[in-house]
C-alpha positions, 0 to 999 in steps of 0.5 A: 563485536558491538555491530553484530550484538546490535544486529543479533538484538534487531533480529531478536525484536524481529522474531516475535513478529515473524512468528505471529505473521508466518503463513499470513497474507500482507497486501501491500499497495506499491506505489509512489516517487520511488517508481520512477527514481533512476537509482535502480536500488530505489526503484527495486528497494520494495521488491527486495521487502517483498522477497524478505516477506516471501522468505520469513513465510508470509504471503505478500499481494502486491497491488501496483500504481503507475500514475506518473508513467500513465501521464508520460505515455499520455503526453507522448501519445498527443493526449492530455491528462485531465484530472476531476476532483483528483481523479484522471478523466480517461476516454477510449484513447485514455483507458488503452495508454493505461492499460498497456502502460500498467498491465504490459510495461510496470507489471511484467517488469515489477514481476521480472525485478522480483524473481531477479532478486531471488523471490517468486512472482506472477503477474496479473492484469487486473481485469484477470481479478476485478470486476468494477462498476462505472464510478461517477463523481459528485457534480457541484449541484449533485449531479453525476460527473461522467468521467469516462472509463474509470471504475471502482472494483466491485468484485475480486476472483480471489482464487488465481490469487489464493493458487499463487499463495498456494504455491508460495508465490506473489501475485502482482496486480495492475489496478484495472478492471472489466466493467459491466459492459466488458471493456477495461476500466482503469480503477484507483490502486488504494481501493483496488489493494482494499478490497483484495485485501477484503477478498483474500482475508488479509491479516494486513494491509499497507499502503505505500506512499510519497508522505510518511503517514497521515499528516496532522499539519499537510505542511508538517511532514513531522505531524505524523498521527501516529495511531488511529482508531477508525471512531476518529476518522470522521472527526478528523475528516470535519477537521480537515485534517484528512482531505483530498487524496488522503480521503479515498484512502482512509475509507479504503483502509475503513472499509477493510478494516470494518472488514475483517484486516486486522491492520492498515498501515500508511507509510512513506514508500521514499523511505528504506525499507519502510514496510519492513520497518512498519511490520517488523519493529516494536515502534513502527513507522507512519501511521498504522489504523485499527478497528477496536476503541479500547484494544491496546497498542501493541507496543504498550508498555515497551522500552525503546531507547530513551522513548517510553510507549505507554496505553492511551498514548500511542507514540512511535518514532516517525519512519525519519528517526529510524536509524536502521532497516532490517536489511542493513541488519541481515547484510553479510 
């Protein structure tokens, strides 16, 4: 009787959060190790999210990754993966491995495991929605670093996507583009997610990753920030605290929050569940960014075990301190 009053209560936490987000678009970057794990309940756990979303009425965008396959293909191809201030150099022979690799291979088969499991997808190449401009890295005496087809998303033709929400449908979307010049362009999947969140006016943005969140101390995966407000980001940036990898993201999740979303978060895509647990839970997991100085933490003044969340504080339990998903709730 204990199993299913604690079931009954996760449920009852959850509905206020159902209730606010329902006929809301969440666009969720898919992407990490997990993609690539040979236990298929892994590797289908983020499907399973998405189609709890689709059936507590939110609207899920999926944007997807595949950086780990593209290398594979690559080296099966003869060709090497070169990488430039963490951004893969990509040739003509490049751009057509990741092209077949993301929009032929991950996203037909990422679109296929959600209908499997009960839920309604469509798939999209991204040159069906972005448009991007060629992207050239900053060169050590400032000049331009040519890195061959790589762009960065310019435009996104919402409306095939907002048919699909339309249709309670999930779009599913590879992160390439067509280029000014007409040809594919493969294009970061962080950016790519931001600006289809910008495009679809997206009351979320979550970013999927193999980290729990935007770590204080990169060697710390309990250094966990657990709240932050986009005035802080430059500080932490001169801190070193968001360096490398983390730095598109962050100006991604800036950019859209400056934007219009009312909430990004970064969470750790190895754990259960964990978008459903960011969304769906007073405490949260990883690091969640909003806009607003002075707005109060939603989980302000809230009760949570032992652990008191107070304003000003912002302290939430890491995703490793979960001891329960929502699946594990609603299982029969």
């Amino acid at each position: 009787m204990r199993d299913l009053i604690s079931k009954a209560d996760v449920l009852l936490e959850a509905l206020p959060y159902i209730q606010r987000f329902r006929s809301q678009t969440f666009v969720v970057k898919y992407g990490g190790s997990f993609m690539d794990s040979p236990d298929p309940d892994v590797r289908d756990g983020v499907a399973r999210d998405v189609v709890f979303l689709e059936a507590v009425g939110i609207n899920p965008v999926v944007v997807h990754g595949g950086g780990k396959a593209i290398t594979r293909a690559m080296d099966a191809a003869g060709l090497k993966a070169d990488f430039i201030q963490g951004m893969r150099v990509t040739d003509e022979a490049a751009v057509n491995v990741v092209e077949r690799v993301l929009s032929n291979e991950i996203n037909p088969q990422l679109v296929k495991t959600i209908n499997a499991l009960g839920g309604k997808a469509r798939g999209f190449s991204g040159t069906e929605i972005f448009t991007c401009r060629k992207l050239f890295l900053p060169g050590p005496s400032g000049e331009d670093l040519d890195i061959g087809f790589v762009g960065e998303v310019a435009a996104v033709n919402s409306e095939p996507l907002r048919e699909c929400i339309r249709r309670s449908i999930t779009p599913v979307i590879s992160p390439t583009a067509l280029g000014e010049d007409g040809k594919v362009y493969n294009c970061n999947a962080d950016l790519a997610a931001a600006q289809a969140a910008i495009a679809l006016k997206a009351k979320r943005l979550v970013f999927m990753s193999d980290v729990p969140g935007l770590l204080r101390d990169p060697k710390d995966p309990q250094s966990v920030i657990s709240h932050l407000q986009i005035g802080e980001v430059d500080g932490l940036k001169l801190a070193g605290v968001i360096d490398k990898g983390m730095i598109p993201k962050v100006d991604s999740a800036v950019a859209a929050l400056k934007a219009g979303v009312d909430k990004v978060s970064f969470v750790d895509g190895r754990v259960d569940h964990s978008t459903l647990l960011e969304i769906f839970t007073d405490a949260g997991v990883g690091t969640e960014v909003e806009p607003a100085m002075n707005r109060q933490h939603p989980t302000a003044n809230i009760q949570r075990g032992t652990e008191r969340v107070v304003p000003g504080c912002f302290v939430r339990c890491s995703a490793f301190d979960v001891q329960r998903s929502m699946f594990d709730v609603l299982k029969p």
